[in-house]
DRENSE-422561 format. One record per residue: residue in one letter; x, y, z of N, C-alpha, C in turn. Coordinates in pm, whole numbers, plus 32768, in hexadecimal, padded with zeros to 4 digits. Each point is the difference from the previous one (the first is absolute). Layout:
residues N
AXYZXYZXYZ...
end
This chain:
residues 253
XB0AA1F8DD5D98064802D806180277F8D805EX808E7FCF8021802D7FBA801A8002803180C3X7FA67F908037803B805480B47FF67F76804CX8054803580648034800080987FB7802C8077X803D7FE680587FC1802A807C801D7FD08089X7FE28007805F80237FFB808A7F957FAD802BX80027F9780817FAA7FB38043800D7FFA806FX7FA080258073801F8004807D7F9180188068X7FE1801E80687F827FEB803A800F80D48022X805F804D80007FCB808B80028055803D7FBEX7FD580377FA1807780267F9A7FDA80A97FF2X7FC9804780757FD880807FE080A280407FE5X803C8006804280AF804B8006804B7FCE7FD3X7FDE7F687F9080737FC77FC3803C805D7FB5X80A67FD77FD18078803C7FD47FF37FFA7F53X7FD37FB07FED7FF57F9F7F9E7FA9803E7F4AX7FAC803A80127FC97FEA7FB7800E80A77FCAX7FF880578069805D80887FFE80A480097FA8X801A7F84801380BC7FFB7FDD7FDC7FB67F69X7FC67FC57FF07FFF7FC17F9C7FB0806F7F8CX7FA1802B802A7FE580667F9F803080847FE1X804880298060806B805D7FC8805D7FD77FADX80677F89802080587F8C7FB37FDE80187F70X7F677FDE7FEF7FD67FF47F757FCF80747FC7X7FF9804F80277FE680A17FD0808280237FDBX8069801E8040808D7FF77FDB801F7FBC7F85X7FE77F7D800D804B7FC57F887F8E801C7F83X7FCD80277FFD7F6F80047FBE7FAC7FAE7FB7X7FF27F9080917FC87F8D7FCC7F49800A8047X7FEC807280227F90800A80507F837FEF7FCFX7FFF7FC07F5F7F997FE27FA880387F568001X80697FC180267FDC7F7480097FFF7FCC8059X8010802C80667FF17FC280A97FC1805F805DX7F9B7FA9803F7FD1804D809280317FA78060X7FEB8042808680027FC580727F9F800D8047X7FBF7F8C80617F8D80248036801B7FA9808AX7FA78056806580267F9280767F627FBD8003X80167F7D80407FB17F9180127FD07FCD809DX7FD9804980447FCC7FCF80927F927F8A8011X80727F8D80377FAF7F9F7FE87FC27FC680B0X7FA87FFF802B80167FCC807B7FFB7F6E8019X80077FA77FB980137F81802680507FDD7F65X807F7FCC7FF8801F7FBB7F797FBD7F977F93X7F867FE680537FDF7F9E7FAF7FA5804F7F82X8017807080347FEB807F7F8C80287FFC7F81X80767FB88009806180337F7A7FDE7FC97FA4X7FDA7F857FF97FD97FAF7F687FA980737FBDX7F79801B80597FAE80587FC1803480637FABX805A80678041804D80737FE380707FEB7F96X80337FAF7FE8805B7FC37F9F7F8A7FD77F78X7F917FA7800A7FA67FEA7F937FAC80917FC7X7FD1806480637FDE80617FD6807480917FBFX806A7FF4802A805480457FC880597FD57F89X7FD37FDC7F8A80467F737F73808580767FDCX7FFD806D800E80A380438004804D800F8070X7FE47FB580768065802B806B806A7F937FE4X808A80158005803D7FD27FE7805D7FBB8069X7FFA805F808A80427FD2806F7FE9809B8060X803A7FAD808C7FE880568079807980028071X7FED8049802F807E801680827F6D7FE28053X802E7FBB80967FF57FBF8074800D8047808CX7F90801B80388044803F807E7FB27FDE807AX8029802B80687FA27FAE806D7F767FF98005X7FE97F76801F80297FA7804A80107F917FBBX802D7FFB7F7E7FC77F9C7FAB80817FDE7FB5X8094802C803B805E7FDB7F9280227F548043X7FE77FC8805C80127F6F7FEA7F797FB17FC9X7F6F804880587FB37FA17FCC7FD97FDC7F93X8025807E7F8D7FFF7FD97F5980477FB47FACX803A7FC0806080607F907FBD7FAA7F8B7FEBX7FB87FE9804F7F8F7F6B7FE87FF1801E7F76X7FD5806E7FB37FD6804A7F7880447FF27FBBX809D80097FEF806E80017FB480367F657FC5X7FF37FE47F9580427F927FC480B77FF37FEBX801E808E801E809E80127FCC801C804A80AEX80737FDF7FFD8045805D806D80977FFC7FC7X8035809D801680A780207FF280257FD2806DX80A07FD47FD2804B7FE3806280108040809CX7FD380A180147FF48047803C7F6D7FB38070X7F967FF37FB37F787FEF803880297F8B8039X80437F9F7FC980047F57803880478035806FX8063802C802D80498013807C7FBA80748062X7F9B804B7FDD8010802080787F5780088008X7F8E7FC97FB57FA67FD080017F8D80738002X801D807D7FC17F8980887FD4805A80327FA2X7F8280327FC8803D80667F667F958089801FX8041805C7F8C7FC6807580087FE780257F71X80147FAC7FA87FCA801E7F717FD57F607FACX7F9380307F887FD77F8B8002801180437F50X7FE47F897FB67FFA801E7F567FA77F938003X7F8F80077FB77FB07FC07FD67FF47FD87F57X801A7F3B7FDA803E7FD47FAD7F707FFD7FB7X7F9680117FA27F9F800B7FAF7FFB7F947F96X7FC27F8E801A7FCF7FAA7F717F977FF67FEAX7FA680487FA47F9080177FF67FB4803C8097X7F927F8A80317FC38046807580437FC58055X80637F8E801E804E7FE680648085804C802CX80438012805E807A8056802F802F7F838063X8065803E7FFC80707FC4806D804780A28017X800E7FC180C88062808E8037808C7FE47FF0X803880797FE580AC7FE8803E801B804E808EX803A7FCC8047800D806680928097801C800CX802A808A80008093802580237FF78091804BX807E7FE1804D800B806D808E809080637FD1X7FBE80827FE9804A80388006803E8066805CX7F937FE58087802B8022808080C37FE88029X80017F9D7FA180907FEA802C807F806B7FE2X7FC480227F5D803E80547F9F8004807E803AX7F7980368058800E807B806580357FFB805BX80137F92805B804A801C8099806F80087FD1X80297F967F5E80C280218025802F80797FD8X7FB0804B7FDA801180737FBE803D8058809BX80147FE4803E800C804E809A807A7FD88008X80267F997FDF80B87FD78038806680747F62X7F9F80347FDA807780387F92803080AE803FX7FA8800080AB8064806080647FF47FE8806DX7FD67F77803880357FE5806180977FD78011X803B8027809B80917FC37FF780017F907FEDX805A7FDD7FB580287F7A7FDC80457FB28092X7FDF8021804080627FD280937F527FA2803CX7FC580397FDD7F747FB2802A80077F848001X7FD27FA7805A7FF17F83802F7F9A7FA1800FX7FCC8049806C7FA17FB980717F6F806C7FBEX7F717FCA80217FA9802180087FA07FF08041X7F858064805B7F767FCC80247F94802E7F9FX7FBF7F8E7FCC7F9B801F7FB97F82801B8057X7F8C805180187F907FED802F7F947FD47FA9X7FC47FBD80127F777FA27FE4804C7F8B7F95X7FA67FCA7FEB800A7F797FF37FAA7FFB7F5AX7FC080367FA77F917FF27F90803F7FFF7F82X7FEE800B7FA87FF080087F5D8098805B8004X7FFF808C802E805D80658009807D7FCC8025X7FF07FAD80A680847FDC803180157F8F7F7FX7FDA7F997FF9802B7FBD7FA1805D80227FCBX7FF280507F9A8033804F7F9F809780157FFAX7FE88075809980768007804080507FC0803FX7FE37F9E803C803A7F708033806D7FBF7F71X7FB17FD67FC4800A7FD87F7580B780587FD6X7FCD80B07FD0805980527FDF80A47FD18059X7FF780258091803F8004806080877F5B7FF1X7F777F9D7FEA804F7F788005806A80077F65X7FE980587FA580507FE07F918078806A8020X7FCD80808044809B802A800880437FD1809FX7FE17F80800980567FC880A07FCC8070805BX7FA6803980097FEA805080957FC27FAD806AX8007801A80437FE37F78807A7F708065804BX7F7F7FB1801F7FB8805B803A7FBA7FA38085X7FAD803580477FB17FEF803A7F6080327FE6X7F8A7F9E800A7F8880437FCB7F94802C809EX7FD4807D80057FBD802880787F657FAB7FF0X7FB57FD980567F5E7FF37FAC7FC0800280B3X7F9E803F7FDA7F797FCF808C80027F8A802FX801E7F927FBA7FF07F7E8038808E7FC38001X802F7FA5806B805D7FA97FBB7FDD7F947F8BX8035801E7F8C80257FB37F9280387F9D802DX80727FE5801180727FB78002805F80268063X807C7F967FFE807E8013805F802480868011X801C80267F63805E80517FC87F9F80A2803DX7F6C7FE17FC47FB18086801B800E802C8094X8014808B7FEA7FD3806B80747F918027801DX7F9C803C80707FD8802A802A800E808B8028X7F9780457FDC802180DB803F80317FE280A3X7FC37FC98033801E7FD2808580A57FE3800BX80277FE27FC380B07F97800C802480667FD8X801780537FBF806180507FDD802C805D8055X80747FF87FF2805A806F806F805D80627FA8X806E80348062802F805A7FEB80987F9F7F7FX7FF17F8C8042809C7FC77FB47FAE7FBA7F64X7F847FF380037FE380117F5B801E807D7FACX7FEA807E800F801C805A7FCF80927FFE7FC6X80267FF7807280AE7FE77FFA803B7FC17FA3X7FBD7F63800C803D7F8C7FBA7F9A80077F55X7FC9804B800D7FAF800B7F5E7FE280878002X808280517FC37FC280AD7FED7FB080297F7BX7FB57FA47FB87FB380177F867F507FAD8069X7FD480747FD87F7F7FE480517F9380147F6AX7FBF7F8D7FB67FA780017F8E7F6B8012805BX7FD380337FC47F54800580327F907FC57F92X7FB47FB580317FC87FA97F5D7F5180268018X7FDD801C80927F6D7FF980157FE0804F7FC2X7F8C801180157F8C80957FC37FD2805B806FX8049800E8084800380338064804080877FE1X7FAF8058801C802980A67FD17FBA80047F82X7FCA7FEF7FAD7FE780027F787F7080387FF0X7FFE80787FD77FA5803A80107F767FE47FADX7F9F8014805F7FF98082805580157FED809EX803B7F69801280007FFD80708091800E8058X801A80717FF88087802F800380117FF48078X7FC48019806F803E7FEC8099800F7F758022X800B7FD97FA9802B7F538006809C7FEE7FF9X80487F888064807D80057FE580137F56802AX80527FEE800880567F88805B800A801B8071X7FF37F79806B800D8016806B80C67FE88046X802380527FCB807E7FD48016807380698058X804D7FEF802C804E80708039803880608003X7FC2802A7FA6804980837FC0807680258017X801A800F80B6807A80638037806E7FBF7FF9X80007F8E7FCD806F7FB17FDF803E7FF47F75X7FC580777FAA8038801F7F83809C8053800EX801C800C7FA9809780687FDE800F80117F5FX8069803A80188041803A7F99804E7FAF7F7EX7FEE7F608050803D7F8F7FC17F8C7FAC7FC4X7F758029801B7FA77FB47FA47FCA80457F7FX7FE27FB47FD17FCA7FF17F797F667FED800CX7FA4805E7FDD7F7D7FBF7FF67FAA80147F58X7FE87FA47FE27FBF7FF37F997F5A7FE3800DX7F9A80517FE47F847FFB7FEE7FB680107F7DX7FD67F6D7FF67FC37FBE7F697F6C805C7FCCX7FD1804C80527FA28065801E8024806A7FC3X7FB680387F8B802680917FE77F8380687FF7X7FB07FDB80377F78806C80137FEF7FFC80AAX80238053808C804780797FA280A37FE77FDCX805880507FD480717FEE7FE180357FF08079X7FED803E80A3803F7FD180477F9B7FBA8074X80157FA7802A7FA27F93806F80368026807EX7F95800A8051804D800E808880687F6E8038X80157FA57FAF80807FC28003808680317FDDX7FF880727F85808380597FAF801880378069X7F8E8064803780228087806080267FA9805BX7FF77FBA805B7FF87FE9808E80CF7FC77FFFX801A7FE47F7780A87FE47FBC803D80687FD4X7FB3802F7FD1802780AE7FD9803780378062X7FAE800F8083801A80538075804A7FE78053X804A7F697FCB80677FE18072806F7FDF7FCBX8028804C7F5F80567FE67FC67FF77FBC7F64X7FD27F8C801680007FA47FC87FFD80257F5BX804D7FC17F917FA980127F857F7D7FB97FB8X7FAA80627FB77F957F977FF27FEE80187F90X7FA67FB67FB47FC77FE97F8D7F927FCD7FC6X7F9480417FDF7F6F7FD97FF480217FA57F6BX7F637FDF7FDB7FF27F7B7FC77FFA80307F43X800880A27FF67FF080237F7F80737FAC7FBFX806580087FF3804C7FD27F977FFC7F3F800AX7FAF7FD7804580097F917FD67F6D7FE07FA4X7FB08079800D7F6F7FED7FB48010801C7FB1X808A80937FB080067FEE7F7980387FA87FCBX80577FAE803180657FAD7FCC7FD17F697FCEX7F877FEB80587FB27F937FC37F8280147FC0X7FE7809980117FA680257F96804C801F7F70X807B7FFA7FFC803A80087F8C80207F617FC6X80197FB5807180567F6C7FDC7F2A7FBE7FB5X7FBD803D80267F5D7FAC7FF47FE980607F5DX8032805D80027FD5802E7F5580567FB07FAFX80AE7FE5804F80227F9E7F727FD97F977FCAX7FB07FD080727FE37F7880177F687FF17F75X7FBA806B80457F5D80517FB2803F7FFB7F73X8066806A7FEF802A800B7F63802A7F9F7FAAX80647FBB803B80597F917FAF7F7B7FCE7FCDX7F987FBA80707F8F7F637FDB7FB8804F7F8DX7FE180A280157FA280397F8980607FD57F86X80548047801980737FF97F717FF07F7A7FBCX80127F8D80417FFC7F7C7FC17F8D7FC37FE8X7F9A802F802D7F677FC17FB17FF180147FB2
end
């Protein structure tokens, strides 16, 4: 049996391995692929886990580990070189040696969101700064949206601070992305420290978070108008763009 799997330091509520084995029950491939998740707490795990598993074939990536597994990776997609984390890996097999490939299909899910957002969209604030924003940074710069990135620390010129933000950011960027793991349960009374009452009816909020489906970031946009949108359809969309990726490499060995 040919398998896959997930890598990450807590993978009790991953999306992943649930979606993928229904996927393959459906198509009724559930006698040649499993999925299994892999909780690794330090990466230097993986060689082990890769030599003891001689059918795993590749893995999807999730925090905290979609940049630092690149030291690991011999190949990177055009995607991974620019914005420097991936979220799926294929593992290349010659005898007992491998080489990784690393590709992000985080990208393939966020754009999946502009196919109903208004096209009048512009400007953006991304919050946090990791593997996720990347992604979205990345997405944003190919369709010309112009953003600003929020983070705890100043980064750079360009970076904001929760502190700096006012009422004329909202304004001047009505697509508000959320990238942390803030709200994400079980620690749901978790949010951003940000202004809430300065939302309307003219923002856009997007939360990359879909356990629960709504974060007290959605509601707190919800309640003052705003439209929002949790993080499901970008988890199927690159959980779909990571099976073509899974299928095609099976197909051609």
């Amino acid at each position: 049996m040919i398998r896959f799997g997930l890598i990450g330091k807590s993978l009790q509520h991953s999306f992943s391995k649930q979606y993928f084995t229904k996927k393959w029950a459906e198509l009724g491939l559930s006698e040649t692929y499993r999925y299994d998740n892999f909780e690794l707490q330090r990466l230097d795990e993986l060689d082990a886990l890769i030599r003891k598993h001689e059918n795993l074939r590749g893995f999807n990536v999730t925090i905290p580990y979609k940049s630092e597994i690149l030291a690991y990776c011999s190949d990177w997609s055009p995607e991974v070189e620019a914005i420097g984390a991936c979220n799926t890996i294929l593992i290349q097999r010659t005898g007992k040696d491998y080489r990784l490939k690393a590709f992000n299909t985080d990208v393939i899910g966020f754009d999946s969101y502009f196919d109903y957002l208004p096209l009048s969209i512009s400007k953006a604030i991304i919050f946090g700064s990791g593997g996720a924003s990347k992604a979205v940074q990345w997405v944003l710069k190919q369709r010309h949206i112009s953003f600003r990135v929020v983070s705890r620390l100043k980064l750079s010129e360009t970076t904001l601070t929760y502190q700096e933000l006012t009422n004329k950011h909202f304004r001047e960027y009505p697509l508000l992305i959320q990238t942390t793991p803030l709200g994400m349960f079980p620690k749901l009374d978790e949010t951003l420290p940000i202004p809430y009452d300065e939302l309307d009816e003219n923002n856009i909020l997007i939360d990359l978070i879909y356990n629960p489906a709504e974060t007290l970031f959605l509601a707190e946009g919800r309640e003052r108008g705003a439209k929002t949108w949790n993080g499901e359809l970008m988890l199927i969309n690159q959980a779909e763009a990571a099976w073509s990726i899974f299928h095609q490499a099976d197909s051609n060995s």
